[in-house]
C-alpha positions as CSV (number, residue, x, y, z in Angstrom):
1,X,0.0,0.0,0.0
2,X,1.0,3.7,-0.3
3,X,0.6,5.9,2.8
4,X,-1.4,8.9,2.2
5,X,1.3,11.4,3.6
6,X,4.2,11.1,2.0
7,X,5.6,7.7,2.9
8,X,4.3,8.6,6.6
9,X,1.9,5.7,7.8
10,X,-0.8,7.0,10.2
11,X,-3.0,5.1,12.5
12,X,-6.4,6.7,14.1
13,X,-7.1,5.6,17.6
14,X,-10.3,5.8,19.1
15,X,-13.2,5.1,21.8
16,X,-15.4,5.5,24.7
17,X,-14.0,7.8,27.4
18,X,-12.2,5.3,29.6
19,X,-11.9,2.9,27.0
20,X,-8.1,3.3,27.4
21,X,-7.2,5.3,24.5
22,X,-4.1,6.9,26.0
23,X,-2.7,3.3,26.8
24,X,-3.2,1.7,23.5
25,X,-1.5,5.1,22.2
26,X,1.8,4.4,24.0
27,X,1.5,0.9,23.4
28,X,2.3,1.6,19.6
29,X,4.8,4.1,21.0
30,X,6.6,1.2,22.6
31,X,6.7,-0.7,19.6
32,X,8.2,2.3,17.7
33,X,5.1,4.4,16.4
34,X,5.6,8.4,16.9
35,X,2.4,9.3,19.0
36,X,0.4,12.7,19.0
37,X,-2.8,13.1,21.3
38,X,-5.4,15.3,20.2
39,X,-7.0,16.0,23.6
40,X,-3.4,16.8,24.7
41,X,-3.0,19.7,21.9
42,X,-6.8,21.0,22.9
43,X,-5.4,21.3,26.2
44,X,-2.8,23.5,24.8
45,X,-5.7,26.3,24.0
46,X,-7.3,26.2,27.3
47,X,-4.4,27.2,29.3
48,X,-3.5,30.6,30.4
49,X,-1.2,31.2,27.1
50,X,-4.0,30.2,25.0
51,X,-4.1,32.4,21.9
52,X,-8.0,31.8,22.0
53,X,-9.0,33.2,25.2
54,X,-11.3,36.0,23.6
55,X,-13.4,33.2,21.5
56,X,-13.9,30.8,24.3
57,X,-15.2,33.4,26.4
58,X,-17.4,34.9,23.4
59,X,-18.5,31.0,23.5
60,X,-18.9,30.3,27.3
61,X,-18.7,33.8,28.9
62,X,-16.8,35.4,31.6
63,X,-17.7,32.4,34.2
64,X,-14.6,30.3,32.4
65,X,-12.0,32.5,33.5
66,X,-10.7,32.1,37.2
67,X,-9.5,35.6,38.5
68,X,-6.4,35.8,37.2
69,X,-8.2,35.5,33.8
70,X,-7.2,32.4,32.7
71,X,-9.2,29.4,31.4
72,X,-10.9,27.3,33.4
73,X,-11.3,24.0,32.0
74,X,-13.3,22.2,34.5
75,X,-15.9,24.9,33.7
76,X,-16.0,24.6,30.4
77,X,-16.5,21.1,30.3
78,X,-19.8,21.5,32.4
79,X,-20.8,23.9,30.0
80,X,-19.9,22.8,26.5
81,X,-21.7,19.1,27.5
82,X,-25.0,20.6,29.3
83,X,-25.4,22.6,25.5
84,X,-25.3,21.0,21.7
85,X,-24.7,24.6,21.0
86,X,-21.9,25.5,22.8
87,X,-20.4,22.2,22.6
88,X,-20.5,22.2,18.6
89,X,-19.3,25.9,18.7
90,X,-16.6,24.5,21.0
91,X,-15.5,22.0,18.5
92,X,-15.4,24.7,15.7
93,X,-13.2,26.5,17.4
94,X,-10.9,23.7,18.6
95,X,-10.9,21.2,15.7
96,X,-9.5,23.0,13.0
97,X,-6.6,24.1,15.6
98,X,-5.9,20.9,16.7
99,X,-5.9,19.1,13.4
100,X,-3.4,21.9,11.9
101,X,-0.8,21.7,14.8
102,X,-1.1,18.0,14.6
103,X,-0.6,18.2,10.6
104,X,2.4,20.2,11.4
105,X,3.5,17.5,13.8
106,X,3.0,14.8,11.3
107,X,5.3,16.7,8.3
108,X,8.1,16.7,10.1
109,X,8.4,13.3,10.7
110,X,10.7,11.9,8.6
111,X,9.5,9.3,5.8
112,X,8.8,5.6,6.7
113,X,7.8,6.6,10.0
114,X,4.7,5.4,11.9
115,X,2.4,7.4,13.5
116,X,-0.2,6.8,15.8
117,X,-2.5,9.1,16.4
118,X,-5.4,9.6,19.1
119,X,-8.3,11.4,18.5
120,X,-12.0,11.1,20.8
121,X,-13.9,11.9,17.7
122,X,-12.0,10.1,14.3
123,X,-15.2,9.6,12.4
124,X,-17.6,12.4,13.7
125,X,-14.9,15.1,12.5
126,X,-13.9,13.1,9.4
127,X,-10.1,12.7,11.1
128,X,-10.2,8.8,9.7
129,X,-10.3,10.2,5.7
130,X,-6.3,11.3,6.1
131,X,-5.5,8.0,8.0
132,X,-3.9,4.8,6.5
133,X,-6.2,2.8,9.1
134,X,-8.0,3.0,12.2
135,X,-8.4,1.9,15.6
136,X,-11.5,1.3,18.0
137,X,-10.8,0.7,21.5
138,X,-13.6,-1.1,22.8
139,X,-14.7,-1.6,26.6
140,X,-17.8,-2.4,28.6
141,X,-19.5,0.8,29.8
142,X,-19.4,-0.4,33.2
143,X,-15.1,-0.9,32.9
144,X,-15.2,2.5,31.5
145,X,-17.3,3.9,34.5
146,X,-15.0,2.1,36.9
147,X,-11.8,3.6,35.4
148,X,-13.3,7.5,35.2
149,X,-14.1,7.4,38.8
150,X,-10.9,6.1,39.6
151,X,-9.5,8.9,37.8
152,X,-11.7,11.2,39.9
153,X,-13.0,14.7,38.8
154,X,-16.5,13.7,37.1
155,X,-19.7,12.5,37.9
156,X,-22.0,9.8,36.0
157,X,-24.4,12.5,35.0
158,X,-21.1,14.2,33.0
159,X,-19.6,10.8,32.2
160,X,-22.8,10.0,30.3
161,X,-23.0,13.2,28.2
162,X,-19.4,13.0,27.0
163,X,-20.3,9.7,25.5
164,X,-23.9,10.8,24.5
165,X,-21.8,13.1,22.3
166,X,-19.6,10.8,20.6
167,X,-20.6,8.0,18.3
168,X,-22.1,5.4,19.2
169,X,-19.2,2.4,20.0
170,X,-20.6,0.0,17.7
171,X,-21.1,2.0,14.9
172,X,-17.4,3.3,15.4
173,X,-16.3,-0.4,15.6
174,X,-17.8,-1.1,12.5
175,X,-15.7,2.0,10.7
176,X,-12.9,0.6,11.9
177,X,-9.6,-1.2,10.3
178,X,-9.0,-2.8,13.9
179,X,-10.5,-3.4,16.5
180,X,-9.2,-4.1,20.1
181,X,-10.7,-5.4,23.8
182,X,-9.5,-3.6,26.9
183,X,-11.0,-5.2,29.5
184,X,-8.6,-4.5,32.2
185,X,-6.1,-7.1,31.2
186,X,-2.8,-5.1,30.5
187,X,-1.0,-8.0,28.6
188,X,-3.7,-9.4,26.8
189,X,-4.1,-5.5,25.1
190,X,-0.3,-5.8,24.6
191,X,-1.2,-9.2,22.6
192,X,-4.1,-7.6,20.8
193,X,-1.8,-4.5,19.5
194,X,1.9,-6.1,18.8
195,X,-1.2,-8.4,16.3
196,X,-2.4,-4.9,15.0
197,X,1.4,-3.5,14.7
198,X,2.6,-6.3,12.8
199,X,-0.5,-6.9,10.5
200,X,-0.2,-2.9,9.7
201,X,3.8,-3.6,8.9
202,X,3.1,-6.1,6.5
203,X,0.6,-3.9,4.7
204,X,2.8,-1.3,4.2
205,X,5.2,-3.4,2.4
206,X,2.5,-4.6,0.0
């Protein structure tokens, strides 16, 4: 096959929240993928350098700012997933951000690299059409509850928006190139994605 970015091979990763994205992320990374997180370069414009302080607020109002004006995060979660509106307005803003600084990111990788890439919403914001193949991290939703509360910081009423405003898992499964089972046994997902990192190799070379 020929990757679509210039002899760069990238991989989509996505799921539920706490289906384990960010593990099965540095999982490739161990096996010698280059890994970029899109929630980690959103984070980047929610922080008190942000160059989009002024539009977030325009979005969300002065409430988001704590009083040394900076971006509260926490806040605009609560708001963006109690509103459709603010939550796509939210998006607008962010999306086009993120997937430019990650496009950056993956053109200066050098060629034959691999690069795996996570992203919460691949096929809602049409991230899996620049991808070489994807991944769907796939979890019970009562696994997925268990991990986000032991991470701490959100109830179930919030737990269940964020995934009321994602695809729905089986439909994303069914998109997918891969899919793998993280049901809380660390070397079985190992298993499941050294099988994914080879099979994705020996495509390449076709």
């Amino acid at each position: 096959m020929t990757p679509k970015h210039n002899n760069r091979t990238l991989i989509g990763i996505t799921g539920s929240i706490g289906s384990g994205k960010s593990t099965v992320l540095a999982m490739f990374g161990e096996l010698g993928a280059e890994t970029i997180s899109s929630d980690a370069i959103a984070r980047t414009f929610t922080e008190p350098t942000s160059p989009v302080i002024g539009e977030l607020v325009q979005i969300f109002g002065n409430s988001i700012l704590d009083t040394n004006g900076a971006p509260i995060r926490a806040k605009i979660a609560e708001l963006a997933f109690s509103d459709k509106t603010k939550l796509q307005a939210l998006n607008d803003l962010l999306h086009p951000l993120v997937r430019k600084t990650f496009l950056e990111f993956l053109n200066s990788r050098k060629d034959g690299s691999i690069v795996a890439w996570e992203v919460p919403l691949l096929f809602e914001t049409d991230a899996h059409t620049i991808c070489d193949f994807t991944v769907t991290v796939a979890v019970s939703p009562e696994v997925a509850w268990e991990r986000v509360q032991n991470r701490g910081g959100m109830d179930y009423e919030d737990f269940q928006k964020r995934n009321l405003s994602q695809m729905d898992l089986e439909k994303k499964k069914s998109l997918s190139d891969f899919v793998v089972t993280n049901d809380n046994q660390r070397e079985n997902l190992k298993e499941q994605i050294a099988i994914i990192n080879s099979e994705i190799k020996k495509r390449i070379k076709k």
